[in-house]
PDB file of N, CA, C and O in Angstrom:
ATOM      1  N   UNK A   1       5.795 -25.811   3.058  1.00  0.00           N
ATOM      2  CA  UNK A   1       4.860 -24.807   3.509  1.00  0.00           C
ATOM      3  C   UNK A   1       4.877 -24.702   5.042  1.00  0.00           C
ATOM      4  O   UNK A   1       5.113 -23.609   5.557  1.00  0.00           O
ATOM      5  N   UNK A   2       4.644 -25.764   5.778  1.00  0.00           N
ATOM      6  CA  UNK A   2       4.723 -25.806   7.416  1.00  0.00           C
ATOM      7  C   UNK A   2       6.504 -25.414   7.482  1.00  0.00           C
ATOM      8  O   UNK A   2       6.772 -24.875   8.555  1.00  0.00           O
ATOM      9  N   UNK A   3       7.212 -25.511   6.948  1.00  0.00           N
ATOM     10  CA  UNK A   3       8.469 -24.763   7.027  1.00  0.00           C
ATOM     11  C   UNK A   3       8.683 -23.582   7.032  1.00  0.00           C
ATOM     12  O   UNK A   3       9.536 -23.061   7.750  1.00  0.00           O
ATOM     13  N   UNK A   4       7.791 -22.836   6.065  1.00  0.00           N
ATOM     14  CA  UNK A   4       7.845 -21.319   6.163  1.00  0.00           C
ATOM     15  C   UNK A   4       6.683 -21.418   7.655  1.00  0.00           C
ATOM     16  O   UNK A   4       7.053 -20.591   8.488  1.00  0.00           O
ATOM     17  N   UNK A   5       6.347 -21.632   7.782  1.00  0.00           N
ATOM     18  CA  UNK A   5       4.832 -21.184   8.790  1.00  0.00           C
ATOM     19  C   UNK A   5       6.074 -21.432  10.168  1.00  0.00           C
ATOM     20  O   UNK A   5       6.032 -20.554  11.029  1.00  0.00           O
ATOM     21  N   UNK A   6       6.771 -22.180  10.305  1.00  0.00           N
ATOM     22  CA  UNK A   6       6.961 -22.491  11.283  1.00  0.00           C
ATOM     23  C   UNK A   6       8.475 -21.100  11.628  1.00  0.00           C
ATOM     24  O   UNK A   6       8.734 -20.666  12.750  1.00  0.00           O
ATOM     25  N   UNK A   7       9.211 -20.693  10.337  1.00  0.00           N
ATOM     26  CA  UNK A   7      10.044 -19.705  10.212  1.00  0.00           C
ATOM     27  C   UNK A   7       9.776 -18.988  10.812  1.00  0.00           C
ATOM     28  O   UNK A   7      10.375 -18.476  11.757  1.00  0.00           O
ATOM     29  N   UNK A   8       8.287 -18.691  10.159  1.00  0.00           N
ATOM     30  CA  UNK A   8       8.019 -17.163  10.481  1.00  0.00           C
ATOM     31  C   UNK A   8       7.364 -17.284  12.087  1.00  0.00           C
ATOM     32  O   UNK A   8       7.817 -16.459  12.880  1.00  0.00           O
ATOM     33  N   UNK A   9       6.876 -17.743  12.337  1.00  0.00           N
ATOM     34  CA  UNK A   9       6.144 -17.913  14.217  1.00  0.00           C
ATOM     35  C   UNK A   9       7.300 -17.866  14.827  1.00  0.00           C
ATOM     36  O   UNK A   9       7.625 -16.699  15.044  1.00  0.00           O
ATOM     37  N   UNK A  10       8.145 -18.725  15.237  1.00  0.00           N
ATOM     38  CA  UNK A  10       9.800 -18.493  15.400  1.00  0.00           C
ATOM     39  C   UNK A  10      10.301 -17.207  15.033  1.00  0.00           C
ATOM     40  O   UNK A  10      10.622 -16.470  15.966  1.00  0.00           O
ATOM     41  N   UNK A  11      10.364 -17.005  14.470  1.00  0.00           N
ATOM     42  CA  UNK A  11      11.802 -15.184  13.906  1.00  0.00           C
ATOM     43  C   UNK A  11      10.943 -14.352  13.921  1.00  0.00           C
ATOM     44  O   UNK A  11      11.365 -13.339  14.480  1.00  0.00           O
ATOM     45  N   UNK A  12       9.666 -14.232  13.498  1.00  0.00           N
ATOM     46  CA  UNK A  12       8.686 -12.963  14.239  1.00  0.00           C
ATOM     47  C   UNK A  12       7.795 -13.274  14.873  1.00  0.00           C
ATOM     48  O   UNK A  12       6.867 -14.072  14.741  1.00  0.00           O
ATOM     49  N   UNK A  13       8.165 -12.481  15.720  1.00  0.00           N
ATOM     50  CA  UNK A  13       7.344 -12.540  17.434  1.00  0.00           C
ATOM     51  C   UNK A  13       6.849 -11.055  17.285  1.00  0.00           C
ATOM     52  O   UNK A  13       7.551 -10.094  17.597  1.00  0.00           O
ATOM     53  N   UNK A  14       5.187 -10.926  16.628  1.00  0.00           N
ATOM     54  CA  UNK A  14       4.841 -10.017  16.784  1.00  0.00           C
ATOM     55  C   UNK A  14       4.488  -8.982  18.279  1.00  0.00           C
ATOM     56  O   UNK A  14       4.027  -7.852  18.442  1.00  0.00           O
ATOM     57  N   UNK A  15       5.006 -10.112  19.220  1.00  0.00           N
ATOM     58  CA  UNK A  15       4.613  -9.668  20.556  1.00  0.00           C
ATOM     59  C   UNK A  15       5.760  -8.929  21.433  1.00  0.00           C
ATOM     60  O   UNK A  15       5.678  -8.296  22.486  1.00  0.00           O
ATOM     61  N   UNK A  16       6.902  -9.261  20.570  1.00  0.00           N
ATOM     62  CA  UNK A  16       8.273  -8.542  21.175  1.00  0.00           C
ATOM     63  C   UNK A  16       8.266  -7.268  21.603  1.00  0.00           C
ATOM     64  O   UNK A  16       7.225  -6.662  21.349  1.00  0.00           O
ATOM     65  N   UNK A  17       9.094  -6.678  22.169  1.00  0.00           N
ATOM     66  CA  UNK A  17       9.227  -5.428  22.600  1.00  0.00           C
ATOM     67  C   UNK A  17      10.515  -4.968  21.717  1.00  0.00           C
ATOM     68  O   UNK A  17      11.528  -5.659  21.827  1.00  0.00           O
ATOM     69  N   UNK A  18      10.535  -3.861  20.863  1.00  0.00           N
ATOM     70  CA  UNK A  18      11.595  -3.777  20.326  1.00  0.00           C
ATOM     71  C   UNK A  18      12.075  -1.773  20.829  1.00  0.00           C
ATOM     72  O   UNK A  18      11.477  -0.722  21.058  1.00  0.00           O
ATOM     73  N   UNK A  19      13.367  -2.240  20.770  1.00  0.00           N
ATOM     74  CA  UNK A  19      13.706  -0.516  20.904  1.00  0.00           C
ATOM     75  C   UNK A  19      13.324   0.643  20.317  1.00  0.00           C
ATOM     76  O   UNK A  19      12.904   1.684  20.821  1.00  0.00           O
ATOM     77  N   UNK A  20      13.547   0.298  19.042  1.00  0.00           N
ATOM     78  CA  UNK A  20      14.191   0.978  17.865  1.00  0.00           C
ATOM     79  C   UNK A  20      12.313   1.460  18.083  1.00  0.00           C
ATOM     80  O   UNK A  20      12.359   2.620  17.673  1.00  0.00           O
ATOM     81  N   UNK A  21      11.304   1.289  18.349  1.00  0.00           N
ATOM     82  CA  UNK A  21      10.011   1.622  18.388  1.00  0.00           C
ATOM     83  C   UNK A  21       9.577   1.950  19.595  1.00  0.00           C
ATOM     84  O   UNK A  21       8.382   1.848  19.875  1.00  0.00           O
ATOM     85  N   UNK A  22      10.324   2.309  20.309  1.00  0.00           N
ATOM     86  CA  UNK A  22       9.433   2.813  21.719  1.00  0.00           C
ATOM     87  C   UNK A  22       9.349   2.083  22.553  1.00  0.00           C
ATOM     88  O   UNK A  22       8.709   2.500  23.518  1.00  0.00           O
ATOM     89  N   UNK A  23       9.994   0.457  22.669  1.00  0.00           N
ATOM     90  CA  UNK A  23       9.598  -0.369  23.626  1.00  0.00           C
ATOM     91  C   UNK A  23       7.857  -0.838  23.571  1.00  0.00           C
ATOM     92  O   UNK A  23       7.114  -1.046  24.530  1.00  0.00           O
ATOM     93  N   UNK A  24       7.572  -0.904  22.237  1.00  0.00           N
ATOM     94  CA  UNK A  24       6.182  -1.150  21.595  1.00  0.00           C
ATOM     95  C   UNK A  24       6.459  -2.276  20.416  1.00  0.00           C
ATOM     96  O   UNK A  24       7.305  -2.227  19.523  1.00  0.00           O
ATOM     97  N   UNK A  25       5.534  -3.251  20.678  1.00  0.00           N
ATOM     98  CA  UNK A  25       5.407  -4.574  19.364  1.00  0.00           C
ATOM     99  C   UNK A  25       5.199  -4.011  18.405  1.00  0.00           C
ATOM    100  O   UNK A  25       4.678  -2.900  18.314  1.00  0.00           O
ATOM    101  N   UNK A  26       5.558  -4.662  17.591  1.00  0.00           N
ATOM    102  CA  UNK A  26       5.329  -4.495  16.262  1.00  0.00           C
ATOM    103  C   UNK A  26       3.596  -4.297  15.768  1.00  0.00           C
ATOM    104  O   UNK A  26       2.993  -3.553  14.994  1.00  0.00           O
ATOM    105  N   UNK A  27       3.293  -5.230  16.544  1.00  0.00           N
ATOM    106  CA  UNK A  27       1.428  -4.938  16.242  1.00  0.00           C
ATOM    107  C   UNK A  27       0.942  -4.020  16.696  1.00  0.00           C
ATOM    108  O   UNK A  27      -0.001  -3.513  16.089  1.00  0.00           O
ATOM    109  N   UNK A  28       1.455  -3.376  18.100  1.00  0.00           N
ATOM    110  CA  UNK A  28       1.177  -2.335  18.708  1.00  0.00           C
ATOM    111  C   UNK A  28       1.521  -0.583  17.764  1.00  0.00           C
ATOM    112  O   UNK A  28       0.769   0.361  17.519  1.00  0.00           O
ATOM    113  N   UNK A  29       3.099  -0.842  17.445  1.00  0.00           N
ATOM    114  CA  UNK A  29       3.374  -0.063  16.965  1.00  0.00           C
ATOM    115  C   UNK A  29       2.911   0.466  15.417  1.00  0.00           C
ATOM    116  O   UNK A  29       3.058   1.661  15.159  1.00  0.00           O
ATOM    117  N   UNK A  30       2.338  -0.470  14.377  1.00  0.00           N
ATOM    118  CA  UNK A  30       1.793  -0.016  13.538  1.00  0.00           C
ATOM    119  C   UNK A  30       0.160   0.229  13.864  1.00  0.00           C
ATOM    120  O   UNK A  30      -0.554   0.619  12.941  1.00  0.00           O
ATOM    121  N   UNK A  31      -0.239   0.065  14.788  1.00  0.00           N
ATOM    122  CA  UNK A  31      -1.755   0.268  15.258  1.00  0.00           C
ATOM    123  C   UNK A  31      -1.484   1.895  15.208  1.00  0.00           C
ATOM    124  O   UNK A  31      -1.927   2.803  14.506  1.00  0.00           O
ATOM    125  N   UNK A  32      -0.500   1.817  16.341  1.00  0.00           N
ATOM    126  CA  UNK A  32       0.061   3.775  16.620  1.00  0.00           C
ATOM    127  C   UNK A  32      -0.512   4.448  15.597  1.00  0.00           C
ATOM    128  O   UNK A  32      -1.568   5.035  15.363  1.00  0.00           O
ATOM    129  N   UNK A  33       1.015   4.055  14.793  1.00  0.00           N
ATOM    130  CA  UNK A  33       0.847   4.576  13.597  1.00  0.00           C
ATOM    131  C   UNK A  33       0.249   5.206  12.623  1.00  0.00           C
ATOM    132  O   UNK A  33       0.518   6.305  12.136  1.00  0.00           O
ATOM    133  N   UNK A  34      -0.987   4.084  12.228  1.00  0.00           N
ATOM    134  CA  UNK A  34      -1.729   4.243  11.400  1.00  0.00           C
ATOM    135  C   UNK A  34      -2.955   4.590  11.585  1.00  0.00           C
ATOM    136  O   UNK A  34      -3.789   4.604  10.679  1.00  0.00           O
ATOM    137  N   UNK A  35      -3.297   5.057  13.369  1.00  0.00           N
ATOM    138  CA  UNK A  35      -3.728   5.793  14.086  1.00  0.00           C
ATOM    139  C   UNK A  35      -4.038   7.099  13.763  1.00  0.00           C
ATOM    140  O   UNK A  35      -5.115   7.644  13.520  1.00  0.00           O
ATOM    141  N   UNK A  36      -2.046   7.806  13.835  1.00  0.00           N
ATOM    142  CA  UNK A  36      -1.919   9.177  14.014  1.00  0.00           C
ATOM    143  C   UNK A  36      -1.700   9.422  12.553  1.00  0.00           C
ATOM    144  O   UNK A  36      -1.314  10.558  12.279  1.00  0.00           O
ATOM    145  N   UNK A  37      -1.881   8.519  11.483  1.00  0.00           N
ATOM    146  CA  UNK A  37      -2.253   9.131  10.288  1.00  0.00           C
ATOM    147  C   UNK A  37      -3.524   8.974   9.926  1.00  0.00           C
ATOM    148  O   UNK A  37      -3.670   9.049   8.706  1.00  0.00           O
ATOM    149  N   UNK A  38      -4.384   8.805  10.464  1.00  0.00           N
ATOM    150  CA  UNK A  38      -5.687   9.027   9.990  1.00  0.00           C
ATOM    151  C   UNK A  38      -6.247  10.754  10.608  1.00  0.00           C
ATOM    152  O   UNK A  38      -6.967  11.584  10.052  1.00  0.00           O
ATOM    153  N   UNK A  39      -5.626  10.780  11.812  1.00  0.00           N
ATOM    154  CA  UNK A  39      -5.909  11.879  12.186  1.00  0.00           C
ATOM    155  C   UNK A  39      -5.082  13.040  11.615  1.00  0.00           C
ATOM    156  O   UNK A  39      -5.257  14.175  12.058  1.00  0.00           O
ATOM    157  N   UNK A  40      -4.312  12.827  10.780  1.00  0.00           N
ATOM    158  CA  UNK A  40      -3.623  13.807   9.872  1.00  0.00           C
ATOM    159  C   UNK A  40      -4.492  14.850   9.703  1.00  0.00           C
ATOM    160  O   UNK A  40      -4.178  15.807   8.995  1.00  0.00           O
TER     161      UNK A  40
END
């Protein structure tokens, strides 16, 4: 169990900056998101 816990903190870094999204985290970027679909 502390093996997966420790996987995942390691290989996702919800704090990254990724391209493929705007130069926006992953936490950031589904905040966006699910933002500009409420305002649909």
């Amino acid at each position: 169990r502390q093996d997966i816990f420790d996987y995942i903190e390691m290989f996702y870094n919800p704090k990254r900056r990724h391209g493929y999204a705007n130069r926006l985290s992953p936490v950031e970027f589904e905040r966006q998101y699910f933002s500009r679909q409420e305002s649909v």
